[in-house]
C-alpha positions as CSV (number, residue, x, y, z in Angstrom):
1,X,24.8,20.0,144.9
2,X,28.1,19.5,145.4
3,X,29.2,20.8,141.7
4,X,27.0,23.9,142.4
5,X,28.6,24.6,145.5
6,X,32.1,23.8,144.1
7,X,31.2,26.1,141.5
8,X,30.5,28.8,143.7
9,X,33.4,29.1,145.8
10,X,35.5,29.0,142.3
11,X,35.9,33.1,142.6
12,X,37.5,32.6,145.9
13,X,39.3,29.6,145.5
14,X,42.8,28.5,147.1
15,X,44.5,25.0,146.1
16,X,46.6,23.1,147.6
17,X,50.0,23.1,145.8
18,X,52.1,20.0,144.6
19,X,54.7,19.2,147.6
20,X,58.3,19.0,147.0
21,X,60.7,17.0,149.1
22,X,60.2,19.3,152.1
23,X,56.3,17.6,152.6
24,X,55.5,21.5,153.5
25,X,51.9,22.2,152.0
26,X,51.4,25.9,150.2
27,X,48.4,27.4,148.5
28,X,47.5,29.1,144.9
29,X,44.9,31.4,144.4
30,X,42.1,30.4,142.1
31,X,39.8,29.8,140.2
32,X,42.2,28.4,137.3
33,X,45.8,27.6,139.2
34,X,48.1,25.7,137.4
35,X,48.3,21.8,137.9
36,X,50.8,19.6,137.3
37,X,51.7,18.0,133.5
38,X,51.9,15.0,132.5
39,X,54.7,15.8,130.3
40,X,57.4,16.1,132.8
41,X,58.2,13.8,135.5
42,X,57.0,14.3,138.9
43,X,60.2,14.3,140.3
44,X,61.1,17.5,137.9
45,X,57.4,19.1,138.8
46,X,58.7,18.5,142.6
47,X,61.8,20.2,142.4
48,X,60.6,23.2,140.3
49,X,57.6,23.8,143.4
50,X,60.8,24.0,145.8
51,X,62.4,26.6,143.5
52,X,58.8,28.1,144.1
53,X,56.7,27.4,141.2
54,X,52.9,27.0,142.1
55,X,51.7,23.7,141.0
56,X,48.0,23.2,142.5
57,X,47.4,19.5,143.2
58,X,43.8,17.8,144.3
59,X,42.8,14.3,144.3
60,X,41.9,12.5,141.4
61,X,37.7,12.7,142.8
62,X,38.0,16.3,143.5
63,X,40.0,16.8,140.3
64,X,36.7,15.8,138.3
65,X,34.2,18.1,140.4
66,X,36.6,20.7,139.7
67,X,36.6,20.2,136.1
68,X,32.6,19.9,135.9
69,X,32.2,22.9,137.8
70,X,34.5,25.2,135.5
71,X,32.9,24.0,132.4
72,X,36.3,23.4,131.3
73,X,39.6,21.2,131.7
74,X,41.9,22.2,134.6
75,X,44.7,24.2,133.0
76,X,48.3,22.2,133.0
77,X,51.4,23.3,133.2
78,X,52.7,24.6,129.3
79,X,56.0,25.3,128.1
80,X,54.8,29.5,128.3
81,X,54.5,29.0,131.9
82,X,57.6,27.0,132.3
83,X,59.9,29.5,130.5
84,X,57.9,32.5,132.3
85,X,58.9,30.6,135.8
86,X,62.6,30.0,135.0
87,X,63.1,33.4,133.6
88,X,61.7,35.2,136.6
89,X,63.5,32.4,138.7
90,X,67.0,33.4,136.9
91,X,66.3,37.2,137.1
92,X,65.8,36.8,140.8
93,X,68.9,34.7,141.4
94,X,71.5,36.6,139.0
95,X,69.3,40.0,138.8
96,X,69.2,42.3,135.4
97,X,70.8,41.4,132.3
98,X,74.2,41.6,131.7
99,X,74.7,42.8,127.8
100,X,78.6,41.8,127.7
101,X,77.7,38.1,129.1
102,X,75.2,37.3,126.2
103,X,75.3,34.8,124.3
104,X,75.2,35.2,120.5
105,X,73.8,32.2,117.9
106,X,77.4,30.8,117.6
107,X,77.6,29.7,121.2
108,X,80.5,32.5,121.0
109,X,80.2,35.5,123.8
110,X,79.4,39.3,122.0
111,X,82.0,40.5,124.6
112,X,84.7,38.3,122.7
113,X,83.5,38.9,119.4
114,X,83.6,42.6,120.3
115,X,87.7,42.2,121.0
């Protein structure tokens, strides 16, 4: 019953998201948010959630209901998602690109090479 009715409220789902150091609880949509990796330590997870990356957390009971009713295992955080974040997060901070401040294969800047 309690799968089924997990299951059920999938389509409308919100998740609790991973805190960071400011304890202050946020929400992702569902039905597949991302959760937190075990590849990277938590500390790392906690301070990317405070640059705002949505990492959905539940506890390790509800974690396994969760997974039974989507069929499926709950989708981690992957490198794709990590370099999607930290692009949009760098775009937002510095805006557009700046084609004289790239940086070609050398490590050497095109605006020097240009000179």
């Amino acid at each position: 019953l309690a799968a089924s009715t997990f299951k059920a409220s999938l389509t409308s789902a919100v998740f609790p998201v991973f805190r960071g150091s400011t304890g202050k609880v946020s929400w992702a949509a569902g039905p597949k948010p991302t959760f937190a990796c075990e590849d990277l330590s938590d500390d790392l997870q906690k301070a990317l959630v405070e640059d705002g990356l949505k990492l959905a957390s539940l506890p390790d009971e509800l974690m396994l209901e969760y997974e039974e009713a989507l069929g499926e295992k709950r989708s981690r955080l992957g490198g794709i998602e990590l370099c999607q974040f930290l692009h949009e997060a760098w775009e937002k901070l510095h805006g557009g690109h700046d084609e004289a401040a790239k940086v070609t294969g050398d490590g050497a800047q095109a605006a020097i090479k240009s000179k």
